[in-house]
N, C-alpha and C positions, 0 to 999 in steps of 0.2 A: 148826220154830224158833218157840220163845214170841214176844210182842209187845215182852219185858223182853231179851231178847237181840239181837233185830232193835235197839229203842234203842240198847242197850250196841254195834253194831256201825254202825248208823249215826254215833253221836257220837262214836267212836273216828275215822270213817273222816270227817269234818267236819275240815277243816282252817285255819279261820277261827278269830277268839275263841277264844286257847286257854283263856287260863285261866276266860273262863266255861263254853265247854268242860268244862273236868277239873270246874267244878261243879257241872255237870249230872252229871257220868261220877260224883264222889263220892256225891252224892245219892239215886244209884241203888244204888250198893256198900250205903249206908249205910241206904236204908229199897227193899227188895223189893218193896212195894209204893207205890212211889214215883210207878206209871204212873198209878193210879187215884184218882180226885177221893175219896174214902176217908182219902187221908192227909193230915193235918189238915200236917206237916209242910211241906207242899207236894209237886205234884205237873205231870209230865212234862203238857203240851197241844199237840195237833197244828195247827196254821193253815195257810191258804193265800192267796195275795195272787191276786185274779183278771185277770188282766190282757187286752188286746187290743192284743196288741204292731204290730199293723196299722193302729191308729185312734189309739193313743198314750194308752191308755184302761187306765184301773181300777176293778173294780167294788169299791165299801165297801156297808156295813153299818151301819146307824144302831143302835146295838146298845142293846136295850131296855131293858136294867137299867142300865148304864153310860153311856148317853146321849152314846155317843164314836162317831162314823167310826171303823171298824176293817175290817181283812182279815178274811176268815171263817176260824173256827176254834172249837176248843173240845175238852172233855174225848175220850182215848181209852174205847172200849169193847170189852168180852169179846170180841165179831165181829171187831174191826181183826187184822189179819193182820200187818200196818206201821206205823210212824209214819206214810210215804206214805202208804198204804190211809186210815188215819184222817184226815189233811190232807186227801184227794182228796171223804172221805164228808162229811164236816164245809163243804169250800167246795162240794158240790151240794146239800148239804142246806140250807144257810144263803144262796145263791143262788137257786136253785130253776133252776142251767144244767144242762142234762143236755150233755153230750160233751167235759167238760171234760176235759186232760190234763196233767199232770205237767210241769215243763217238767224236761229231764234234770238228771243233776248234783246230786240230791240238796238238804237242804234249804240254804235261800239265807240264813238267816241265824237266830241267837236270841236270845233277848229273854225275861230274866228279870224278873220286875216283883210285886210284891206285888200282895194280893187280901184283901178284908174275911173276917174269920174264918166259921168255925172253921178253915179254910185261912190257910197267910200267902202263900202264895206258890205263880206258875205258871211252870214250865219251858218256855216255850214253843218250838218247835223248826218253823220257819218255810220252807214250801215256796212256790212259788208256780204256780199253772196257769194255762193255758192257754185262753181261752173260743175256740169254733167260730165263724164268723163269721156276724154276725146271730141274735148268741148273745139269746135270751128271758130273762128273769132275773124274781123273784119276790119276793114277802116273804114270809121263814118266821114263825113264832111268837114267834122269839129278835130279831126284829126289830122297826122302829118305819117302815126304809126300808131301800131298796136302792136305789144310783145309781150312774150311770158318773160319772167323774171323770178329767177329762183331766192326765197326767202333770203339769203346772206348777200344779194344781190345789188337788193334795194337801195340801200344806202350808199350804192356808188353811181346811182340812177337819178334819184326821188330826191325831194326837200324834205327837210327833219315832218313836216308834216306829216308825210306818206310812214316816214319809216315809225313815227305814235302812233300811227292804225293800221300797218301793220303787228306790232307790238299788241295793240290792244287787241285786233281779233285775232292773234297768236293766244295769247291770254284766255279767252273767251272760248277759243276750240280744246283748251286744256281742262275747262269746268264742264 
């Protein structure tokens, strides 16, 4: 299975947001190459919220170019196998945690939001993982920081985006 079918069958099977939903689902109908930072249309981004649901803990991203607290994530590539796959490579590579896990259920939330050109726009399709405990973390390249942040923390950190996934995989660890 491509990485464009795995999308088309995860956003189908996403049952939240419908009608952002159906426009991520059209977007894909409507530009094939819709996965890859290439289409200037905009395009499909995988993330992931790091979380330590034991400690009540989030790890953010001071992210270098954007100079925002965010969940890690970023562009799909040729290798990703999944949206997951990609979420999972994107929050260890942008963490620097190794044994992070998926938490089940698929992605917890998305968030569409414009981007400076030649691009206008990211699909972004929102997972969140799991860190191992006495989880090490790192700064990558794409960074400025990496900090834990305790759940009530958030929202004096993060844009309303971050603190809806946290909310939703707060949500998601209560079922």
């Amino acid at each position: 299975m491509s990485l464009y079918d795995d999308a088309v069958l995860v956003l189908k099977g996403y049952e939240d947001q419908t009608d952002l939903r159906q426009a991520y689902l059209d977007h894909l109908a409507e530009h094939p190459d819709g996965l890859w930072k290439a289409c200037h249309a905009g395009h499909i981004t995988a993330s992931a919220l790091v979380i330590d649901p034991e400690g009540g803990r989030v790890l953010l991203t001071l992210h270098k170019k954007l100079q925002m607290w965010l969940q890690m994530g970023g562009h799909c590539e040729p290798g990703d196998a999944t949206l997951a796959a990609a979420a999972l490579r994107e929050a260890t590579e942008e963490s620097g945690v190794s044994g992070l896990s998926l938490l089940p259920g698929g992605p917890v939330r998305l968030d569409l939001h414009p981007i400076p050109p030649p691009c206008h726009r990211h699909f972004d399709v929102q997972y969140a993982v799991v860190a191992p405990p006495d989880a090490a973390h790192a700064v990558s390249d794409e960074s400025l920081d990496v900090r834990w942040f305790g759940y009530d923390e958030v929202s004096d950190v993060a844009d309303e985006s971050v603190v809806q996934l946290l909310a939703a995989t707060r949500a998601r660890l209560a079922t």
